[in-house]
C-alpha positions in Angstrom: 63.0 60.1 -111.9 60.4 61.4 -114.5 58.2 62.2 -112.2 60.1 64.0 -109.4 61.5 66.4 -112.6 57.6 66.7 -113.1 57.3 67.7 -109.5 60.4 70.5 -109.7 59.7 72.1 -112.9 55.6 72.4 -111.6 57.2 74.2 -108.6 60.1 76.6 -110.8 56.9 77.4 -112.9 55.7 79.3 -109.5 58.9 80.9 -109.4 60.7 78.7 -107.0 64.4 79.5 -107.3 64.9 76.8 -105.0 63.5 74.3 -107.6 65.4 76.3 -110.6 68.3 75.6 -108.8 67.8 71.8 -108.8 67.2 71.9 -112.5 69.7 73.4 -113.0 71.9 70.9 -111.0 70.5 68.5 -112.3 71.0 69.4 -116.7 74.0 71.7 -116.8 76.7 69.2 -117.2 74.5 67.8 -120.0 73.8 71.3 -121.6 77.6 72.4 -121.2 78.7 69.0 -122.8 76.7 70.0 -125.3 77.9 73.7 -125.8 81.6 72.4 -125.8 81.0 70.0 -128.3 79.1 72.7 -130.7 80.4 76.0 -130.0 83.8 75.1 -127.9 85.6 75.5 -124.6 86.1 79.3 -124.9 82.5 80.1 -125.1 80.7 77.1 -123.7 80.3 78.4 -119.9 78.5 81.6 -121.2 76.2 79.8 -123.7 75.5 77.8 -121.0 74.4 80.7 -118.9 72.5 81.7 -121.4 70.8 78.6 -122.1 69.7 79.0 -118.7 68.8 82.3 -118.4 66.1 81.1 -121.5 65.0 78.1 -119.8 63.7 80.1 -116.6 62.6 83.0 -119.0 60.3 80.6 -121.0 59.8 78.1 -118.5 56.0 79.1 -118.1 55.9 77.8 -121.9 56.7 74.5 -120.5 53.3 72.5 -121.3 54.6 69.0 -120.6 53.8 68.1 -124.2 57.1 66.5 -124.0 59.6 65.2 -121.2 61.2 68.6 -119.4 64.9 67.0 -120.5 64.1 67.1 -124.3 62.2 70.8 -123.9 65.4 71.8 -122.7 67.8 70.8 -124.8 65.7 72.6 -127.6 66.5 75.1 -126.1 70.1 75.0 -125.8 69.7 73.6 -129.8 68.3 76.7 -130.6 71.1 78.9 -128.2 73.8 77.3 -130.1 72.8 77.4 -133.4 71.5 81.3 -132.8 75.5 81.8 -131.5 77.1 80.2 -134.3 74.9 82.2 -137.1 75.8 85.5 -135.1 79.2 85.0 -134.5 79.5 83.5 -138.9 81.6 80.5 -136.8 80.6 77.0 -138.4 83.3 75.2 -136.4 84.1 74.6 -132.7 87.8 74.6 -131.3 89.4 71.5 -130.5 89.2 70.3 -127.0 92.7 70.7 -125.1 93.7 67.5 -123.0 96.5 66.8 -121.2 97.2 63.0 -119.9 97.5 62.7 -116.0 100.1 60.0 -116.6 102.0 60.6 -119.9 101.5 56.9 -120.6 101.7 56.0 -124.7 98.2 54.9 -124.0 96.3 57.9 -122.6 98.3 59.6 -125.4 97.0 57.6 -128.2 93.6 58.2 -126.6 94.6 62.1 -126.5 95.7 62.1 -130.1 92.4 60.1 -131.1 90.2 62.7 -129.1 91.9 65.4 -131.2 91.3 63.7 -134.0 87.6 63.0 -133.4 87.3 66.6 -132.4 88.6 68.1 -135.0 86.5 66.1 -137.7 83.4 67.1 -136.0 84.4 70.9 -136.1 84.1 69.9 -140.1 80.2 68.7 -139.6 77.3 70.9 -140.7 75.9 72.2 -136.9 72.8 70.8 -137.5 74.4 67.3 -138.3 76.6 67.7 -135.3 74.1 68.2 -133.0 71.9 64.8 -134.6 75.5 62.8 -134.4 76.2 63.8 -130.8 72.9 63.7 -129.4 72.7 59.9 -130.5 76.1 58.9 -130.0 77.2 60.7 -127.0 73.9 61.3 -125.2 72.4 58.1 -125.9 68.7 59.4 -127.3 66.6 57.9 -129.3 65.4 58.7 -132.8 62.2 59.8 -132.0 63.7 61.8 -128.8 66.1 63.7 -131.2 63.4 64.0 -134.1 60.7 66.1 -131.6 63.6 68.0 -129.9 64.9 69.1 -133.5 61.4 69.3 -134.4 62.3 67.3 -137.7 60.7 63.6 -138.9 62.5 60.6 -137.6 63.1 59.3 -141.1 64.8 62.3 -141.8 66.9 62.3 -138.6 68.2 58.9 -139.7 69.2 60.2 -143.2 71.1 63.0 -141.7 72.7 60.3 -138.9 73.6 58.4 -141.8 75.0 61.4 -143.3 77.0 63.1 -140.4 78.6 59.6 -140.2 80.1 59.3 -143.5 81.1 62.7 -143.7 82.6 62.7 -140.5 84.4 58.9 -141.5 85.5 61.3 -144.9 86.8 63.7 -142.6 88.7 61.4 -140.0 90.3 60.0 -143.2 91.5 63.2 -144.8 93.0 64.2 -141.2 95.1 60.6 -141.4 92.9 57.9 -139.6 93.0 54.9 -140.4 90.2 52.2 -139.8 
């Protein structure tokens, strides 16, 4: 897989928009998961755009240093936090579900979703973007530490950190564990 992204961005670098386009197949649904987790559903289609429009603008800074996936989500890093210092928004709107099938179940799920979403709104961006970059995306600690360009030690004190507050903040909204 590594090495056939290798093979794409090499041949966007030459201007390809053929090859943009796979890229771009290939990491918007991760980038706009992303933007609707940090800057919400209103605006997350445009700062995915925008993310974009960045990645093929800077792509020729691409050195390879580090795997194309994590190069890119530095730069929607950067995108979002840029848009939520402009814009003076520290918070993201809650994500509106409905259940297909109005069972008590998929409404308990809803209610938890809204729950979860709202307590993350609460989080400090930057702790945000550590939490759901190891809990919903899966990376690693030393994935998220050269994408945030910060130590690994320290991204596990600020995991650490986005998890209690956001247990503190689940709590004051009613959860219970």
């Amino acid at each position: 897989m590594q090495d056939r992204i290798v093979e794409i961005v090499s041949t966007a670098q030459r201007g390809d928009r053929e090859a943009q386009r796979q890229l771009y197949v290939e990491y918007h649904q991760q980038v706009h998961r992303l933007m609707v987790r940090m800057v919400g559903v209103q605006e997350a289609d445009d700062l995915t755009q925008q993310v974009f429009l960045q990645v093929f603008r800077k792509l020729g800074q691409f050195t390879g240093q580090s795997r194309f996936g994590t190069w890119l989500y530095r730069v929607a890093i950067n995108e979002s936090l840029q848009h939520l210092r402009r814009s003076g928004r520290r918070q993201t709107r809650t994500l509106a579900e409905d259940p297909a099938d109005g069972r008590s179940h998929a409404r308990d799920k809803l209610e938890q979703r809204e729950l979860l979403d709202r307590a993350l709104e609460r989080l400090d961006p930057e702790l945000r973007l550590i939490f759901l970059l190891r809990e919903s995306e899966g990376w690693g600690y030393r994935e998220i530490a050269r994408t945030m360009k910060i130590p690994e030690g320290t991204v596990g004190s600020r995991l650490n950190r986005a998890r209690r507050e956001l247990r503190r903040y689940l709590e004051e909204l009613g959860w219970e564990p």
